[in-house]
C-alpha positions in Angstrom: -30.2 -95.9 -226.4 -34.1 -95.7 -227.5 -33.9 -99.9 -227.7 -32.5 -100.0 -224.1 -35.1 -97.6 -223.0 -38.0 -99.5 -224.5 -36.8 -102.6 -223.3 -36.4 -101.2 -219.3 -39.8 -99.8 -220.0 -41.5 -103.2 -221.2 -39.5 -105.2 -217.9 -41.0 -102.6 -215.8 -44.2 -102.5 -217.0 -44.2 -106.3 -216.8 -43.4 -106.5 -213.4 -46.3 -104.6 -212.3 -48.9 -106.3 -214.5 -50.9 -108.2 -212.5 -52.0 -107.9 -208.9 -51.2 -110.3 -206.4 -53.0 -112.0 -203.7 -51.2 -112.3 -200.4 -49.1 -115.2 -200.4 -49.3 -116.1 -204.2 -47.2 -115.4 -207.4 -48.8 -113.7 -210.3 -48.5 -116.0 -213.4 -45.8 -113.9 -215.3 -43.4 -114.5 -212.2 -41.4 -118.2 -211.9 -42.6 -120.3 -209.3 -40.1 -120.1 -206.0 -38.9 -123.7 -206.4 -38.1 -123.0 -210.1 -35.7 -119.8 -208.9 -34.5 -122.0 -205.7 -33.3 -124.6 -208.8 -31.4 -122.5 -210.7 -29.8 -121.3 -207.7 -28.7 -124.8 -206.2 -27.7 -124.9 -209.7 -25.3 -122.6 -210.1 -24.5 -123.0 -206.0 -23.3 -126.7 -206.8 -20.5 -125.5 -209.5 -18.6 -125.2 -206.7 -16.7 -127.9 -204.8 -14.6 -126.5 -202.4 -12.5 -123.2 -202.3 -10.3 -121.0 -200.2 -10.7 -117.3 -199.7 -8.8 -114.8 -197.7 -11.8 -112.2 -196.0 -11.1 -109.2 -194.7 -13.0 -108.2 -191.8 -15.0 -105.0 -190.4 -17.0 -104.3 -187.8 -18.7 -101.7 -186.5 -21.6 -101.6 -183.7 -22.3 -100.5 -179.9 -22.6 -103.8 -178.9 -19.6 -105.6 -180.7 -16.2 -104.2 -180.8 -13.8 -105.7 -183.0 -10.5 -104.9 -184.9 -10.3 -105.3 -188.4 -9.4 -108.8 -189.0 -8.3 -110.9 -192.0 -9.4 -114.2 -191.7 -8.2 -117.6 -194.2 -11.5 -119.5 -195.0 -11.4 -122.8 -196.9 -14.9 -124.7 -197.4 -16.1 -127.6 -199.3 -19.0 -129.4 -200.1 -21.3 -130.1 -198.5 -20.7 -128.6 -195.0 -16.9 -128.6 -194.6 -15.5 -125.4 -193.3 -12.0 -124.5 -191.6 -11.3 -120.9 -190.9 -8.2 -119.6 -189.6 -6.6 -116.4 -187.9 -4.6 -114.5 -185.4 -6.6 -113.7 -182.5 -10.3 -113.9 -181.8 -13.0 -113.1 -185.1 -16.1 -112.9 -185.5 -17.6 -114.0 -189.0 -21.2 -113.5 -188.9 -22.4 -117.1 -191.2 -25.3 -115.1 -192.5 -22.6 -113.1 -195.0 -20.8 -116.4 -195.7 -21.4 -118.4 -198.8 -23.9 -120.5 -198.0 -26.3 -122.6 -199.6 -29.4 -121.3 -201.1 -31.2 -124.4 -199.9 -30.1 -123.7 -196.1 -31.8 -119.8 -197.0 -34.7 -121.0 -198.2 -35.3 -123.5 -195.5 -35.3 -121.2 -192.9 -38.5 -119.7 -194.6 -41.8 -120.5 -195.3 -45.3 -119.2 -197.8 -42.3 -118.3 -199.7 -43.2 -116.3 -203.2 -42.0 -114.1 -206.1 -43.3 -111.0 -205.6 -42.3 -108.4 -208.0 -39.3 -107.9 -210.6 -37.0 -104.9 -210.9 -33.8 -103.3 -211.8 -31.5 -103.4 -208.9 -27.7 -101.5 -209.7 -28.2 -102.8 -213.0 -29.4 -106.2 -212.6 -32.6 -107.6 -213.7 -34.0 -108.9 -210.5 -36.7 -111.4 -208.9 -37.9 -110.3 -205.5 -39.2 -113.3 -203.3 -40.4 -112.7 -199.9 -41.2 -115.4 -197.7 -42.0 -115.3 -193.4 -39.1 -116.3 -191.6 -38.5 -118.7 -188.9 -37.4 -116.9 -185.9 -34.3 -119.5 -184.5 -32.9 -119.2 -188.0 -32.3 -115.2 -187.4 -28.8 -114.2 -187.5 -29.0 -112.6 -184.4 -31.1 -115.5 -182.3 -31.9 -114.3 -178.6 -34.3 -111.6 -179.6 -35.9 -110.7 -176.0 -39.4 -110.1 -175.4 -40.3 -110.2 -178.8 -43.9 -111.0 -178.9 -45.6 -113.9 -180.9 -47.4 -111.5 -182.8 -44.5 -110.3 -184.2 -44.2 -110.6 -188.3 -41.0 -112.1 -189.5 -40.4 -111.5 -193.0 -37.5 -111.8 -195.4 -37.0 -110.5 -198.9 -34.7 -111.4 -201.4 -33.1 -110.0 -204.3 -32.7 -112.6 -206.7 -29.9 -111.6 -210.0 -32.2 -113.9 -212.4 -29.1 -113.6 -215.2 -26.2 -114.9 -213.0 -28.1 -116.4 -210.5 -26.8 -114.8 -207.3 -28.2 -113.1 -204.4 -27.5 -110.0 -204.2 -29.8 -108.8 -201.3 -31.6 -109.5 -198.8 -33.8 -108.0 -195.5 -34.9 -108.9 -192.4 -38.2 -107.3 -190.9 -39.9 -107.6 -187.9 -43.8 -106.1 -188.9 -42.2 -102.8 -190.4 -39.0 -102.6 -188.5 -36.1 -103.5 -190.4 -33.3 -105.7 -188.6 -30.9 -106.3 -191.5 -30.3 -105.9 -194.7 -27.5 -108.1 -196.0 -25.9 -106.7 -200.5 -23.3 -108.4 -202.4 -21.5 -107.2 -205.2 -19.8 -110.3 -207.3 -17.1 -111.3 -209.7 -17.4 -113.7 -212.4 -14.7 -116.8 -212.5 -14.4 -119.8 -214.8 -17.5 -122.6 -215.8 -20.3 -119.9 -214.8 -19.1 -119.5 -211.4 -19.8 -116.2 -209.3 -18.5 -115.3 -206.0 -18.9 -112.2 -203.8 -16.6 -109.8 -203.8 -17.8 -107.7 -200.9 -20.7 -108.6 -198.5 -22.2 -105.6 -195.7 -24.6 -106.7 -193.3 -26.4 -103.6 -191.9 -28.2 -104.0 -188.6 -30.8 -101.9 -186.7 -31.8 -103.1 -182.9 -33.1 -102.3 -179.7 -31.8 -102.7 -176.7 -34.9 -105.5 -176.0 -33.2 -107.2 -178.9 -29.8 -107.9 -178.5 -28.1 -110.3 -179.9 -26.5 -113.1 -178.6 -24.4 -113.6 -181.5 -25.0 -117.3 -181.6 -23.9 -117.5 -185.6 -20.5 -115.9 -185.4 -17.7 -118.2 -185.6 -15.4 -116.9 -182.7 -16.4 -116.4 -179.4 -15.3 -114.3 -176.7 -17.7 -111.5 -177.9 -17.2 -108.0 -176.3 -20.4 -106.6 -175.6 -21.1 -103.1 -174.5 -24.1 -103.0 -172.2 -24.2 -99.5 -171.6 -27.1 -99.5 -174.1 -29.7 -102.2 -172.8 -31.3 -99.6 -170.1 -33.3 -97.7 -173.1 -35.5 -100.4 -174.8 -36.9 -97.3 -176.9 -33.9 -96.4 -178.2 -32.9 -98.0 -182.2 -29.0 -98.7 -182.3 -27.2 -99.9 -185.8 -24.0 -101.1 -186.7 -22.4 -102.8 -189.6 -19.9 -105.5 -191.1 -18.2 -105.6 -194.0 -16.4 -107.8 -195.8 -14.0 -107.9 -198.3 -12.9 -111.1 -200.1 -10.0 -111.8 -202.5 -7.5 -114.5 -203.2 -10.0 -117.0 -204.7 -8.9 -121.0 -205.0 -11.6 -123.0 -206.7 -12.1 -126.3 -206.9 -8.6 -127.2 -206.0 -9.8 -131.0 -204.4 -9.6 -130.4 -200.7 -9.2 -133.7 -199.3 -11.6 -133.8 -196.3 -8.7 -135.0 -193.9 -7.7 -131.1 -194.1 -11.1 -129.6 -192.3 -10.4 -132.8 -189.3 -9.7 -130.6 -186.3 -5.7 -130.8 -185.0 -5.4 -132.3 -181.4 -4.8 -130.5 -179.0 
């Protein structure tokens, strides 16, 4: 018990040795590209695989029953979902490819290490590009607006196990994964919740959903002051892993 406690106190102290300018990585942090690596790394373990997701959604502006939902993707882009009825998936909770993440930002830098529910952590944050936001027609957003977008990196696995979305110091999502461990150093989420917080000057036109069809309550656009939330979840189980998808499978049927 001491030893664990010496050692949290030496990562902590560690993390908070040097100062940083703005923009720039003290020298006892990685470099972003060397924690982007080891992330593609462990991201191209996988080939392909099928997961049954269980959706939930709850918001003003979207309203949805709980859904499950058959996902089946390969690499590098190849994606087929199926269910009954209309769903909305929101892609920024998918498993997606760290390289896709980290395009969408830019001046991005490790900032800081931490423990984070028990995982040694890098944070990175980075200024985001504002058509890669989840939710995309953000109106009468200024050009002075500040995007930003940390990331909570799990430096032992290699996962991302959170992330946020601010505009200046208004947070617009927060996105956690817990994960399970599988065969050959592969890790997969578990459970994904994407939190949201908007104005009625900023709703979404949920552009990165798979589904359309979108029910959307606009009883709360009149109040621009007003801040509105919701949440997703979802639950994922039934993992196939590199099974060999042939590529004919994800060729859309005729209609």
């Amino acid at each position: 018990m001491k030893q664990l406690a010496t050692h949290l106190l030496i990562f902590i102290l560690l993390s908070n040795l040097v100062a940083q300018d703005k923009g720039r990585s003290s020298s006892i942090f990685p470099t972003a590209n060397s924690v982007l690596d080891s992330l593609e790394q462990n991201y191209n373990r996988i080939e392909d695989y099928y997961v049954r997701i269980d959706v939930s959604i709850k918001t003003p502006v979207l309203r949805m029953p709980r859904k499950r939902v058959d996902f089946w993707f390969k690499q590098p882009n190849l994606t087929k979902v199926e269910t009954r009825g209309f769903a909305a998936i929101p892609k920024s909770g998918m498993i997606s490819s760290p390289i896709e993440l980290f395009d969408n930002l830019s001046n991005i830098s490790v900032r800081g290490a931490e423990y984070y529910e028990g995982q040694q952590v890098w944070i990175l944050q980075g200024e985001l590009i504002p058509d890669s936001l989840m939710f995309q027609n953000m109106n009468k957003i200024e050009d002075s607006n500040k995007l930003t977008m940390r990331i909570w990196v799990d430096f032992n696995n290699w996962t991302l196990i959170k992330s946020e979305t601010w505009m200046d110091t208004f947070k617009i999502v927060e996105i956690s994964s817990t994960y399970k461990s599988f065969p050959n150093n592969i890790n997969l989420p578990l459970e994904t919740r994407l939190v949201f917080n908007y104005r009625s000057d900023m709703i979404p036109q949920m552009a990165n959903f798979h589904g359309s069809n979108t029910v959307v309550n606009k009883s709360n656009e009149q109040d621009s002051t007003k801040v509105m939330s919701g949440s997703i979840t979802m639950k994922y189980s039934k993992y196939k892993i590199n099974q060999g998808i042939e590529d004919a499978f994800f060729e859309k049927e005729p209609e």
